[in-house]
N, C-alpha and C positions, 0 to 999 in steps of 0.2 A: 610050469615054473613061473613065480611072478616075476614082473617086468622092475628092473631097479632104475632108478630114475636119475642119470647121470649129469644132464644140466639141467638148466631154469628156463631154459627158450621155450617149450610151453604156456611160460607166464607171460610173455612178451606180451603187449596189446594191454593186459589189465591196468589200466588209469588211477587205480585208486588204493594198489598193492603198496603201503609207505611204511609197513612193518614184515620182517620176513624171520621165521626161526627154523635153522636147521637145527634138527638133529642130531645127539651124538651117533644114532642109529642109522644114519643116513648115507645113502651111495653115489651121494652126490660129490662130482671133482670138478667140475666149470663152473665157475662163476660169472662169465662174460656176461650174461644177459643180465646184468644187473646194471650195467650200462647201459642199457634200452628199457630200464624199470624205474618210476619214481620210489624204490625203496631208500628211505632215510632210515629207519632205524633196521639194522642186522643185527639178528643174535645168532653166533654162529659157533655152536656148540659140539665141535668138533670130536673124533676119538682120539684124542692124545696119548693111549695107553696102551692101544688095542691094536691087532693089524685091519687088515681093509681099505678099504678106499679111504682117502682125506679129500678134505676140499682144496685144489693148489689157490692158494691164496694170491699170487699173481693173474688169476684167470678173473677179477674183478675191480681190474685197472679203469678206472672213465670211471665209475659208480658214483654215486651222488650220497654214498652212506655219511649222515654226520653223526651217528651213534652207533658204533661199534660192539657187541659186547662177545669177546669169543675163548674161544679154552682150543687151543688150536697146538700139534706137538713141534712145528714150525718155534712155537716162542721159547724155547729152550735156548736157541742162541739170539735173539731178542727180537725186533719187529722190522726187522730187514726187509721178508717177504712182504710185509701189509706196504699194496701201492700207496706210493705218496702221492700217486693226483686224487686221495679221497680227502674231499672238506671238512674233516673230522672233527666234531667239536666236543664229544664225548665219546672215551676210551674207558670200557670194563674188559678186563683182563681176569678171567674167570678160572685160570690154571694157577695151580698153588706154587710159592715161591721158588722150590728145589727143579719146579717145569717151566720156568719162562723168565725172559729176562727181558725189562724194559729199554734196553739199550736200541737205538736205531729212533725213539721216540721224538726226538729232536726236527726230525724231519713230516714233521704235522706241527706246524707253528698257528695252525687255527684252534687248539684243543684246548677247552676251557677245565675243562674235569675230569680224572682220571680215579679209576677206585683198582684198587688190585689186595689181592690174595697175600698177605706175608709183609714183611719188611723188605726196607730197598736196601740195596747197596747204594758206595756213595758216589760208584759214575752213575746206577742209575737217576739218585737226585740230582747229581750236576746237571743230567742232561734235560727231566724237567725243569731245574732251574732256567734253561734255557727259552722255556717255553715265552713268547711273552703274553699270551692271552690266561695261562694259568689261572684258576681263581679258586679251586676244591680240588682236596686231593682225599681219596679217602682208604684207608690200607685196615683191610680185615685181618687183625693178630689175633683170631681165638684160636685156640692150642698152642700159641706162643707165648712161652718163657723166657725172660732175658732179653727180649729183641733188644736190637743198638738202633735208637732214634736219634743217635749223634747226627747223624748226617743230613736229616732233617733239617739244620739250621742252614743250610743255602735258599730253605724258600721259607722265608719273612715274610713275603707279601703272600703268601698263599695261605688260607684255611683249610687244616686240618682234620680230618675225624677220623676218629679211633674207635674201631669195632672190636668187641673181644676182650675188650680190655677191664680186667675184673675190678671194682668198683672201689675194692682197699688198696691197689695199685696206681690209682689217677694220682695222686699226690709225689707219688715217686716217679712217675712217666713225665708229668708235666715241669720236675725238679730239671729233668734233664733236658727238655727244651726253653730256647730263650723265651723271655718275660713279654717280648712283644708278639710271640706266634701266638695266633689265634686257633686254639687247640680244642675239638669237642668230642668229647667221646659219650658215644652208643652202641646199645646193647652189650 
């Protein structure tokens, strides 16, 4: 029977590990040794749908991640679990809108960029709005019909792109934000 590989303390020692991608296939539940790892960028691609092991996302409190990207089923009730002593300067939230909710975000006030899956609701923008390093926000609407970008208008200062968004609809998307967001939309 193969051996499933529960933490990262193996990697300890390696000096030069500053990128790291789990698996959604993965059996891994500890994180700690990632505070004994120079990994800066996590991509942590969690089973959010599936049973089996998760990774407990408090077990990678101290880490040094400033690029997060993860689809974790924790974000259903928002990023409560993600420790806040990580120096987070970019957040990808890779779970689609109906799976995660950005609320708790507030408490990473180093976070320059956030890209996510869906449209927000509008505590979720209050509470980016909060952010003050903000500078790109970027929100993938393909397969969305309708979304409400009303609430969008609490971040003025922040630049927008818009993915998904079909090419005869810019005109009507951008009606409904103010004149001074800085608004781009791709693909």
């Amino acid at each position: 029977m193969p051996t499933r590989c529960r933490s990262l303390d193996g990697l300890i020692g390696c000096g030069r590990l500053d990128t790291l991608l789990v698996s959604g296939y993965s059996a891994l539940e500890d994180l700690s040794a990632l505070a004994q790892l120079p990994v800066t960028d996590l991509r942590l691609l969690g089973r959010p749908y599936a049973g089996g092991p998760v990774a407990k996302l408090a077990t990678f409190d101290g880490a040094w991640v400033r690029r997060l990207a993860i689809k974790h089923r924790d974000l259903r009730t928002g990023l409560y679990t993600v420790p806040d002593s990580l120096p987070l300067t970019e957040l990808v939230v890779d779970s689609p809108a109906r799976s995660r909710s950005l609320l708790g975000v507030r408490r990473f006030p180093t976070l320059e960029a956030v890209s996510v899956l869906g449209p927000l609701s509008a505590a979720e923008v209050g509470e980016l709005a909060e952010l003050p390093k903000l500078r790109r926000l970027v929100l993938d609407l393909t397969g969305v019909e309708g979304a409400d970008l009303s609430p969008l208008d609490a971040l003025t200062a922040v630049e927008i792109q818009l993915c998904g968004v079909h090419s005869s609809d810019h005109e009507t998307v951008r009606a409904v934000l103010p004149t001074d967001m800085r608004v781009e939309f791709a693909g």
